[in-house]
Backbone bond lengths (Angstrom), bond angles and torsions (degrees), N, CA, C in turn:
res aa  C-N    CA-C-N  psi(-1)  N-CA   C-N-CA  omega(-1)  CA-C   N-CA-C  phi
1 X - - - 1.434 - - 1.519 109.80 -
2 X 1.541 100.89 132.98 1.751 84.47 179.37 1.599 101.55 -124.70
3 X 1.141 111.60 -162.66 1.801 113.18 -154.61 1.654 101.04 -69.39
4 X 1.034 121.33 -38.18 1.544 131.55 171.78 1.384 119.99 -42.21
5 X 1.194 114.95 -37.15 1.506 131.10 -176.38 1.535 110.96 -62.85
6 X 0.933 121.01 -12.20 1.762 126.74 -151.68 1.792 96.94 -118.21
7 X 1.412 120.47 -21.14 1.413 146.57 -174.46 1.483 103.21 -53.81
8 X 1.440 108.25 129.29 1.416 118.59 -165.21 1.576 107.56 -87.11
9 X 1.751 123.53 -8.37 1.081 125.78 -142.84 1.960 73.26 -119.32
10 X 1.682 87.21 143.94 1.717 105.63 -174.83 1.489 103.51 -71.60
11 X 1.706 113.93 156.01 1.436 102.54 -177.73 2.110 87.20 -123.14
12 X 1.101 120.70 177.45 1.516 140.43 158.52 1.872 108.37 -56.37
13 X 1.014 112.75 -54.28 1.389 118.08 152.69 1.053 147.18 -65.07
14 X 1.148 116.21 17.27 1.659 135.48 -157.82 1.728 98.03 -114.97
15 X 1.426 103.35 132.62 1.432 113.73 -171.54 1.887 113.43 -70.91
16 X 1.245 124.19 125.82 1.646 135.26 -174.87 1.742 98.34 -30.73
17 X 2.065 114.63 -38.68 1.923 91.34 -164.45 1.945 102.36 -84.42
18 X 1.265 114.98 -9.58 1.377 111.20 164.55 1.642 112.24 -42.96
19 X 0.968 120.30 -79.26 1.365 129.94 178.62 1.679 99.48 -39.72
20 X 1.401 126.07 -36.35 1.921 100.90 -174.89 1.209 109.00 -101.46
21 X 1.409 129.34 14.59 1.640 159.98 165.56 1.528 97.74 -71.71
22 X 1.792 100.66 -64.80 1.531 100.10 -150.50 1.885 82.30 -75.09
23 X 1.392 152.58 -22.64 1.180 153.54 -178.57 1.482 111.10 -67.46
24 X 1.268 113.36 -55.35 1.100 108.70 166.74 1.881 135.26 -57.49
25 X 1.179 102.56 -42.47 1.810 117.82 154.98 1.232 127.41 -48.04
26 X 1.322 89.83 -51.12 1.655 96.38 179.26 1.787 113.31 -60.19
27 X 1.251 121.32 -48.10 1.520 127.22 178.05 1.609 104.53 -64.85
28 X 1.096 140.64 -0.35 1.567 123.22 -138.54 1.416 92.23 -110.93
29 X 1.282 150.55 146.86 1.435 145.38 158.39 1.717 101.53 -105.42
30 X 1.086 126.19 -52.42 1.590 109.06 -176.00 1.534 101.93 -134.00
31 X 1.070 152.45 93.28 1.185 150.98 -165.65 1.907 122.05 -158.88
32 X 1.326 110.52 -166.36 1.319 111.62 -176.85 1.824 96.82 -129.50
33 X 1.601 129.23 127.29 1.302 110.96 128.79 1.070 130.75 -116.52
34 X 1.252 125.43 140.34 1.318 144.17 -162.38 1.447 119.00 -108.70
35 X 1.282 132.63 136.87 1.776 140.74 160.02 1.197 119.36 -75.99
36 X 1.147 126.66 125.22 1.288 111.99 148.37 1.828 127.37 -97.65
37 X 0.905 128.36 89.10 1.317 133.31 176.73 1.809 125.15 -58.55
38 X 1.200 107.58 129.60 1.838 105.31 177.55 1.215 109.33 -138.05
39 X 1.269 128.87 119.68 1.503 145.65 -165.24 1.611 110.38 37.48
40 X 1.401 116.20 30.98 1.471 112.32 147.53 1.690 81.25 113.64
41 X 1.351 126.30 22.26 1.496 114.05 167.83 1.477 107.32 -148.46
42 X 1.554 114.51 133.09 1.190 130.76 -179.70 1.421 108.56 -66.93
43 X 2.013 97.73 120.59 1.195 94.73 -178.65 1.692 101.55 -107.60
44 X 1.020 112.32 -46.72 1.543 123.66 172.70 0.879 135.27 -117.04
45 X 1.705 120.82 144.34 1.546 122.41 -149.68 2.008 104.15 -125.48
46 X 1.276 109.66 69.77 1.578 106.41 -176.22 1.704 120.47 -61.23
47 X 0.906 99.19 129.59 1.941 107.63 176.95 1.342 92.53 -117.57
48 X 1.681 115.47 117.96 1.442 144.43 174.43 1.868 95.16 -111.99
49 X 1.660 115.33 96.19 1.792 115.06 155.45 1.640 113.73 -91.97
50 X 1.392 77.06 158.79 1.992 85.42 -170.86 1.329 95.91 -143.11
51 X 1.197 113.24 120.05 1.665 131.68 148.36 1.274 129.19 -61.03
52 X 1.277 90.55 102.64 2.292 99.22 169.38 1.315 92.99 -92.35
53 X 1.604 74.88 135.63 1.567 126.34 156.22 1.259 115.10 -58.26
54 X 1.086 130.96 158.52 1.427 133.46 170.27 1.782 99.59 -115.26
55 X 1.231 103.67 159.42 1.567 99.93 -139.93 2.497 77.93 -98.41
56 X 1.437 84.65 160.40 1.912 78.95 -162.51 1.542 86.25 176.94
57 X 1.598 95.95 -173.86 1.316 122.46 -164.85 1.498 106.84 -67.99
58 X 1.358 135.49 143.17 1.678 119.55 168.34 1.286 109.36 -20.52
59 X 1.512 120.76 153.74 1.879 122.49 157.73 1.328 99.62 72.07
60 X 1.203 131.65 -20.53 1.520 126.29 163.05 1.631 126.26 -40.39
61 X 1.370 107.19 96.64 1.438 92.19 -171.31 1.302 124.52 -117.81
62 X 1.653 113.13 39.20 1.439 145.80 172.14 1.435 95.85 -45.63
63 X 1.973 119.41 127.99 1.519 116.48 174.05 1.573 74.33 -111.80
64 X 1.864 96.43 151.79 1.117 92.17 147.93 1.334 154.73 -61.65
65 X 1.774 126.10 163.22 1.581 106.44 -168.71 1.372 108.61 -73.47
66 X 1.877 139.87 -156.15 1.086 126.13 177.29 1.074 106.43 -96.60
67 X 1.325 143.05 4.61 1.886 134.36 157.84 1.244 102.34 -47.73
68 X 1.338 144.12 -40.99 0.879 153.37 -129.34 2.020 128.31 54.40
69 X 1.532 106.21 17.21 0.819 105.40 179.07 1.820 130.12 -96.62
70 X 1.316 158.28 177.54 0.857 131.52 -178.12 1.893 145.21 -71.49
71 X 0.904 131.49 120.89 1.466 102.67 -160.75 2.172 126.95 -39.77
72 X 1.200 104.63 168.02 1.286 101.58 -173.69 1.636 98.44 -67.00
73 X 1.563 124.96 151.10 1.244 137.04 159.48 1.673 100.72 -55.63
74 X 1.499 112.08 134.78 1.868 108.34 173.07 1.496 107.20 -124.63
75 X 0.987 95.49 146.88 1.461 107.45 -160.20 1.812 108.24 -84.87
76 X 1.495 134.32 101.58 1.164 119.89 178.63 1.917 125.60 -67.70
């Protein structure tokens, strides 16, 4: 493997599930994607998303906003 290989930018040689890898990554804020490989060829490409919580009282089930930062403190 040489330093090129690791390169975020698409090449002419670059296999068709790269590109729905780098699609899928790109949208994801906290999640898993996963390969599935069968005799040395990618057959399936799983995208597992997960919603954070924002951290709060028990039963609090505040997600964060999409900055990804925490919601505002509210004043009762």
């Amino acid at each position: 493997m040489n330093a090129d290989s690791h390169s975020l930018t698409p090449s002419a040689a670059e296999p068709a599930w790269v590109a729905i890898v780098r699609e899928k990554v790109a949208g994801l804020r906290y999640g898993v994607v996963q390969l599935v490989v069968h005799d040395g060829r990618v057959t399936q490409i799983e995208r597992t998303e997960k919603t954070r919580l924002a951290p709060g009282a028990p039963g609090d089930a505040t997600p964060f906003p999409p900055t990804g930062q925490p919601p505002a403190a509210t004043k009762a």
